[in-house]
C-alpha positions in Angstrom: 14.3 -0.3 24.8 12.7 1.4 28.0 14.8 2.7 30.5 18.0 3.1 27.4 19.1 5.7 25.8 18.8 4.8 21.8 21.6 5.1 19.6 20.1 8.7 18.0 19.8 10.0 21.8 23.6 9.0 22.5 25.1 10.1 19.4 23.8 13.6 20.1 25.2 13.4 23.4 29.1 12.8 22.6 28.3 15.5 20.1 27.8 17.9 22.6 30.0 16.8 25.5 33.5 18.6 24.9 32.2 21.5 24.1 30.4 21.8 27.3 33.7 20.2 29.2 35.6 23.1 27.6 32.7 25.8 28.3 32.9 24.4 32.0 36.9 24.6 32.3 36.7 28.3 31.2 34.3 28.7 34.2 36.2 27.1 36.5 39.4 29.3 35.4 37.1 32.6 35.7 36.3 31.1 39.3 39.7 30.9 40.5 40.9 34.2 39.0 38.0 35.3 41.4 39.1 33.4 44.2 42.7 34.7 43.2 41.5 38.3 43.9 39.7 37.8 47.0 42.0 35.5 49.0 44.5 36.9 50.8 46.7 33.6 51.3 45.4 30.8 49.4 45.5 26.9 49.8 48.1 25.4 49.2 46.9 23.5 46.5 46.2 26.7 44.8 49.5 28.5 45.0 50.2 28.4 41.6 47.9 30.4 41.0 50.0 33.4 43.1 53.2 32.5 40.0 50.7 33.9 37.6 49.9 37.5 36.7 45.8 38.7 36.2 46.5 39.2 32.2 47.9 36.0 31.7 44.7 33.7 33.4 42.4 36.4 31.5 44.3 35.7 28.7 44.4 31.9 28.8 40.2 31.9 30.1 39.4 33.8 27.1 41.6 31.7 24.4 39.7 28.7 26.0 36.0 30.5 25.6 36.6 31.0 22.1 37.5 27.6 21.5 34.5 26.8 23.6 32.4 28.9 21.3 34.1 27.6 18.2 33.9 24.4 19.2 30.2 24.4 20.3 28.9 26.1 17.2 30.7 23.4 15.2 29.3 20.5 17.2 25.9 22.2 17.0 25.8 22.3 13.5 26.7 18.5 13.5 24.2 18.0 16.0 21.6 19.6 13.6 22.5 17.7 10.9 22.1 14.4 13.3 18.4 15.5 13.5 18.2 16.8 10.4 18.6 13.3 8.8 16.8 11.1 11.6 13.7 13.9 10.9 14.0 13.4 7.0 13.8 9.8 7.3 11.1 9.9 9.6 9.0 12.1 7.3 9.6 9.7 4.6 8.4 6.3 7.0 4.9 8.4 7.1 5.0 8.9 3.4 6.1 5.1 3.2 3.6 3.8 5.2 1.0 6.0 3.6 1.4 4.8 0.2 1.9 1.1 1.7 -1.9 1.4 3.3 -2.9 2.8 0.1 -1.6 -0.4 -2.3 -4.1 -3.2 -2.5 -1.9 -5.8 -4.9 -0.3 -8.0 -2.4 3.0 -8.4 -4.9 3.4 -4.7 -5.5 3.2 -3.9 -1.9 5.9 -6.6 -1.2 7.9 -4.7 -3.7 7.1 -1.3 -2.3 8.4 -2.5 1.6 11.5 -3.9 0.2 12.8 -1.0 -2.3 11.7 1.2 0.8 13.8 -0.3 3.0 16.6 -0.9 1.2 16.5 2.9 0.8 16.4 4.1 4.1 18.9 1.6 5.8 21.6 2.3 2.6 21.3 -1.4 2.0 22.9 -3.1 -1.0 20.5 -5.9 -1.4 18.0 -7.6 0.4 14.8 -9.7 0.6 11.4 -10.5 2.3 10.5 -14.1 3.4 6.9 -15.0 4.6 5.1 -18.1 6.1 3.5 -20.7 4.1 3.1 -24.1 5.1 5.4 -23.8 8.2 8.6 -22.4 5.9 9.9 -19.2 4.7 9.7 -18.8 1.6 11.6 -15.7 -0.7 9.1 -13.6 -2.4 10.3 -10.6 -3.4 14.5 -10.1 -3.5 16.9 -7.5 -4.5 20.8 -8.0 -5.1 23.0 -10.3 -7.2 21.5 -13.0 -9.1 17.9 -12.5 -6.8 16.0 -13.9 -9.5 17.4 -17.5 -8.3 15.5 -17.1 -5.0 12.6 -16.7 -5.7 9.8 -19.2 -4.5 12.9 -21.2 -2.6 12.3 -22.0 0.8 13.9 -22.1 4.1 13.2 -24.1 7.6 11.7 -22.0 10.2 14.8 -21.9 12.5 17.4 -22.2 9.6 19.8 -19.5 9.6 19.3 -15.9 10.9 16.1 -15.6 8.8 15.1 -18.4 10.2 16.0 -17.8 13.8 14.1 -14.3 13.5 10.9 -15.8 12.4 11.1 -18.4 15.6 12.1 -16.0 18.1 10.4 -12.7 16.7 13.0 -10.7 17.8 15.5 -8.4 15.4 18.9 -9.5 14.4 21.7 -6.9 14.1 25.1 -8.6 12.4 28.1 -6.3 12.0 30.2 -9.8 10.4 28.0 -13.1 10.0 30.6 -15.3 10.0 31.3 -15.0 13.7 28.0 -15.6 13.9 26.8 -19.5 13.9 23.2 -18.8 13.2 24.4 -17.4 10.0 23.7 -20.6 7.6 25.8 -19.4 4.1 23.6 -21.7 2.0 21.8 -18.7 0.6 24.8 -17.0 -0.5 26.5 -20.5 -2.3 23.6 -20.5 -4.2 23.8 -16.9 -5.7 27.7 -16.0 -5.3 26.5 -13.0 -3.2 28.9 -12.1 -0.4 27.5 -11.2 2.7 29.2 -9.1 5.8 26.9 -7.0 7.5 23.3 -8.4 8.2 20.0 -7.1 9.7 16.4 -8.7 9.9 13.4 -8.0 11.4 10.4 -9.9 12.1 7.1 -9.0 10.3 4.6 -9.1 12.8 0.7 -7.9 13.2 -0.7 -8.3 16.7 1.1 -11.5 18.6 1.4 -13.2 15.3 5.0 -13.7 12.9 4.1 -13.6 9.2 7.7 -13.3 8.4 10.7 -11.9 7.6 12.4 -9.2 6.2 16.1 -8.7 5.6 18.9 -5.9 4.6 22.6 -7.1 3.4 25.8 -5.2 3.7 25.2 -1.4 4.4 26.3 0.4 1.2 28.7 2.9 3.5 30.7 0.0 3.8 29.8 0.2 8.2 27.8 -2.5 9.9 24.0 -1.3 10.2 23.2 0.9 13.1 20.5 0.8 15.9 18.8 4.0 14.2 18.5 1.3 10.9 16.6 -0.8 13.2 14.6 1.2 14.8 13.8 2.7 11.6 13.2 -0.2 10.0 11.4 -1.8 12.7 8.8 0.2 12.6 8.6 0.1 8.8 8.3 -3.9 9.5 5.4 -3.7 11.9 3.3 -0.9 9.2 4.5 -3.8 6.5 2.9 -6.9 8.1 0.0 -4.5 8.9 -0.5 -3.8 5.2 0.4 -7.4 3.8 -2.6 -8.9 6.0 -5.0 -5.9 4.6 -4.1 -6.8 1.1 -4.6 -10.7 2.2 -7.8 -10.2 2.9 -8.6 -7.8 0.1 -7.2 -10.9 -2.6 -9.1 -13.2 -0.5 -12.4 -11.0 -0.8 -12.0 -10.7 -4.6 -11.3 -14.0 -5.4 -14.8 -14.7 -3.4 -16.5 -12.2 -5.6 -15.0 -13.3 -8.8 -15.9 -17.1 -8.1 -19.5 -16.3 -6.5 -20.1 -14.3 -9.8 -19.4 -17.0 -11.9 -21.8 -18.8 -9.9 -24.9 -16.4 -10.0 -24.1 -15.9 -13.9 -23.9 -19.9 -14.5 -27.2 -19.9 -12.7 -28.7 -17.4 -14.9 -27.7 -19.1 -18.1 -28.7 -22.4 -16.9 -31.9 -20.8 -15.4 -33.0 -19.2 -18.5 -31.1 -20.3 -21.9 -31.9 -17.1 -24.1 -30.0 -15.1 -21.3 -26.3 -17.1 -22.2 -23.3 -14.8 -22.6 -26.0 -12.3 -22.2 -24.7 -10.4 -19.3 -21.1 -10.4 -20.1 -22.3 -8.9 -23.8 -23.8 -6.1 -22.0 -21.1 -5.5 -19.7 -18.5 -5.5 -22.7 -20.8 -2.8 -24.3 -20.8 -0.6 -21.1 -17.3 -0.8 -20.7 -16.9 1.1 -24.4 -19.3 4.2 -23.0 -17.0 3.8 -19.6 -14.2 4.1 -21.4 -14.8 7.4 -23.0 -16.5 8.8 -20.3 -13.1 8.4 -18.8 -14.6 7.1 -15.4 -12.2 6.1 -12.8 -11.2 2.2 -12.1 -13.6 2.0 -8.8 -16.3 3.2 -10.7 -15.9 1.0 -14.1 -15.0 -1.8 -12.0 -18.7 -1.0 -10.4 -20.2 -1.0 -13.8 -18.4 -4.2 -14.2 -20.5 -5.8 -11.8 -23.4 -4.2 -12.1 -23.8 -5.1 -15.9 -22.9 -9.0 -15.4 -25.4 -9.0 -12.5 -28.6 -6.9 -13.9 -30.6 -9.9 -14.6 -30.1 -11.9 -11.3 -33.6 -11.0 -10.4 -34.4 -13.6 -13.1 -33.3 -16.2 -10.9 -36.5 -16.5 -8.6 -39.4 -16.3 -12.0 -39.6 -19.0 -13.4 -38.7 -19.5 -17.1 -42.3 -20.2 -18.4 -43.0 -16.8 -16.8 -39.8 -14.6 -17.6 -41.2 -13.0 -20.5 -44.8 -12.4 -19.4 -44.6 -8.3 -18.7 -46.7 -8.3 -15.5 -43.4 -10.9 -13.9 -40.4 -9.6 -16.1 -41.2 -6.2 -14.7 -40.8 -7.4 -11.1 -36.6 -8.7 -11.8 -35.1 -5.0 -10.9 -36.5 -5.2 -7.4 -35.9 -9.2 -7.0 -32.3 -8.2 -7.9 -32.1 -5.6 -5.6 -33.1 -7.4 -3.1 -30.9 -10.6 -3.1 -27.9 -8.0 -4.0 -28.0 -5.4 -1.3 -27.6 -7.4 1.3 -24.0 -8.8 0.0 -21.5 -6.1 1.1 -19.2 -6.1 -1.6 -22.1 -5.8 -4.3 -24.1 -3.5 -2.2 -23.0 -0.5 -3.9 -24.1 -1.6 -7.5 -27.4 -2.9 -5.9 -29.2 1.0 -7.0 -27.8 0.6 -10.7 -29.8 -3.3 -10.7 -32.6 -1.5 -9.7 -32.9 1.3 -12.3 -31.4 0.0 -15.0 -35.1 -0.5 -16.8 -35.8 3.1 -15.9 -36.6 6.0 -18.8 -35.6 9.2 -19.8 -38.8 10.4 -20.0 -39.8 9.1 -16.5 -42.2 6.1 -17.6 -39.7 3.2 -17.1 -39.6 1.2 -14.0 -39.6 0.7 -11.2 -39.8 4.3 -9.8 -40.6 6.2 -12.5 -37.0 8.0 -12.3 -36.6 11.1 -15.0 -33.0 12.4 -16.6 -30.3 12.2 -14.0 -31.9 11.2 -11.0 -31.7 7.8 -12.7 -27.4 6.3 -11.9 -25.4 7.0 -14.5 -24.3 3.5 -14.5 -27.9 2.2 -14.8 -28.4 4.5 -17.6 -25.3 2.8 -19.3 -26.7 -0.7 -18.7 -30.1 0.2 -20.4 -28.2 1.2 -23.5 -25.7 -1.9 -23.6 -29.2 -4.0 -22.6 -30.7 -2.7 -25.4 -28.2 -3.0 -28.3 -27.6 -6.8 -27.0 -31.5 -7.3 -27.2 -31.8 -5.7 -30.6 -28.5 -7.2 -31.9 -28.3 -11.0 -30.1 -29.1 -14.6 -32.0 -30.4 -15.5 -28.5 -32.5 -12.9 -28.1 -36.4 -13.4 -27.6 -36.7 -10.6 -30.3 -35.6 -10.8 -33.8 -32.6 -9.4 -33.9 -31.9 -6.9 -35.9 -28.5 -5.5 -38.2 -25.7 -3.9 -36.7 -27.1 -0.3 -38.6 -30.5 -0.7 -37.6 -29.9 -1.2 -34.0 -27.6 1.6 -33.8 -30.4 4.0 -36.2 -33.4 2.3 -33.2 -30.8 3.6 -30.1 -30.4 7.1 -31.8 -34.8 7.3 -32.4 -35.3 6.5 -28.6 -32.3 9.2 -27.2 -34.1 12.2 -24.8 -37.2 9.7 -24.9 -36.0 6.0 -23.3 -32.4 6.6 -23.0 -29.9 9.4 -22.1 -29.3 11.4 -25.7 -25.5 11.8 -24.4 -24.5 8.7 -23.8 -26.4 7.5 -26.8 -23.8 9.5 -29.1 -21.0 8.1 -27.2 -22.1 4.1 -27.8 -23.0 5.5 -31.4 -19.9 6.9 -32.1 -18.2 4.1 -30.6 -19.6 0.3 -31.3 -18.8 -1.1 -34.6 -19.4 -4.2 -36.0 -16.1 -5.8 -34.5 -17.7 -5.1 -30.5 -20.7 -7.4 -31.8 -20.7 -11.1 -30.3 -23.7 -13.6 -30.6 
């Protein structure tokens, strides 16, 4: 706290202390033999000082400087390895949080806090609550017989967990039973014995999400006030990253569920198009998958091959297979796409996904590579689904033959490459009508 000396600071100063008492002594001594020589008659409170011979004070001031010396280079390398460990464990809370802002999976990251903190305090067990419907409910835990706790619940204000999420502050227990917030309900139910205790709060801003807690220090001491500093701030880059990976959950739940929508509207929109999209998509994935792209990217493609024909949406079925409308459903689908922000980025691959090789597709005429790799996919996966699919406005055509029509357009409508790949890859088992 401001205007205190934390526990770190104060351990480093008894460390140092005698050896500078000592160091100061031997000054004091060297004074007086001084004094000794220059004073005719001295006080009287210094007589005994006249009893003693020159040698003997030398004598007795150097003994004591080497002890000084020995003494300060032994307390210096304590002292050293003081910092030494608070450094270390500060250097691994930046490597902690880093990863922690890194992990988007809400349970992992619990996981990730816990096992972290648990690590650096030397706890033997221990557990993270959170708020949900006004109670704090265990859901990640680590000790004897944790499994039983979790999804059980606790009042806001019951026990010290639940004192910590009412009052926000951080509990330090060197013995919870002399402490009658302690409520041993928790430790009846799993046979676990606790002694030493510490908690902090998990907060973001002004607001308590919940709480997290270390049990009996495995040292066999009571936790220390450079635990909870330490931890404290590992609680306050926690609650930071378990609201980021809320909202990123909350965001892909929207995603999933407004996809669902816009592919339930295409099918219901246009019949031939049913399971259409999520055929192609399947098909990309195969060329993905041995393109070895990385999960952002496939998950990308993912999107972009279940949303290709959303332009469908706004021609009307009478007109969807007249050439002079059908042409227009890239741009239509760019347009209604692009402006969402989490499909943004696949908007370009709705676009060009009808583009050629050979630079006579459309909508912009793109040649080779300046048409997305992903789009390029799509036009392959389209295609085989078109050749291949019951529903198709084509006949569709035999596994072999479809694969024999991809290879006679490669370098011409489609990327040769990635031809080979799908080739060499689809058998008759990938094909769904």
């Amino acid at each position: 706290m401001k205007g205190k000396k934390n526990d770190f600071v104060r351990e480093i100063d008894r460390k140092i202390r005698l050896p500078i008492a000592v160091l100061g002594f031997v000054v004091v001594t060297l004074f007086a033999v001084i004094l000794y020589q220059s004073v005719p008659v001295l006080p009287q409170h210094l007589s005994f000082l006249a009893d003693m011979s020159i040698q003997t004070v030398l004598a007795i001031a150097a003994i004591l400087s080497l002890v000084g010396l020995s003494l300060s280079w032994h307390m210096s390398q304590v002292v050293i390895r003081v910092i030494h460990d608070y450094s270390n464990k500060l250097e691994r809370m930046l490597g902690i949080t880093r990863d922690l802002r890194e992990e988007m999976y809400g349970d992992i990251l619990l996981e990730k806090i816990l096992d972290s903190a648990i690590s650096v305090a030397r706890a033997d067990a221990g557990s993270i609550l959170l708020i949900e419907n006004g109670k704090l409910v265990f859901k990640t835990v680590r000790g004897e017989k944790s499994r039983d706790l979790l999804g059980t619940s606790v009042e806001k204000g019951s026990g010290l967990a639940g004192w910590i999420a009412e009052s926000g502050q951080t509990v330090r227990v060197a013995d919870v039973t002399k402490d009658e917030r302690f409520n041993p309900e928790i430790d009846n139910l799993t046979g676990y014995n606790t002694k030493a205790l510490m908690g902090v709060p998990l907060i973001s801003g002004s607001r308590i999400i919940g709480v997290l807690e270390l049990l009996n220090n495995k040292d066999k001491r009571p936790f220390r006030e450079r635990d909870e500093e330490i931890i404290s701030y590992l609680a306050g880059q926690a609650a930071i990253s378990i609201l980021k990976t809320r909202f990123y959950e909350d965001q892909k739940n929207y995603e999933i569920h407004l996809t669902e929508l816009l592919l339930d509207a295409i099918e219901i929109h246009i019949v031939e198009k049913k399971d259409h999209s999520k055929r192609v998509a399947g098909y990309s994935n195969i060329i993905a998958r041995e393109l070895c792209l990385p999960d952002d990217q496939r998950k990308k493609l993912y999107h972009a091959s279940l949303l290709h024909d959303i332009g469908f949406l706004k021609i009307s079925p009478e007109n969807s297979f007249k050439k002079e409308e059908y042409v227009k459903h890239p741009v239509i689908g760019y347009e209604m796409i692009s402006p969402i922000t989490f499909y943004s980025d696949i908007a370009p691959f709705i676009l060009h996904h009808h583009e050629r090789i050979d630079g006579r597709g459309y909508p912009s005429r793109l040649k080779g590579e300046e048409i997305p790799l992903e789009a390029r996919i799509i036009a392959i996966a389209e295609a085989f689904d078109a050749m291949t699919s019951r529903t198709s406005y084509k006949v569709p055509m035999g596994f072999k033959d479809a694969v024999a029509e991809l290879r006679n357009r490669a370098g011409a409508q489609f990327d040769a490459k990635l031809v080979e790949i799908f080739a060499g890859n689809i058998d008759q088992r990938h094909v769904t009508q």
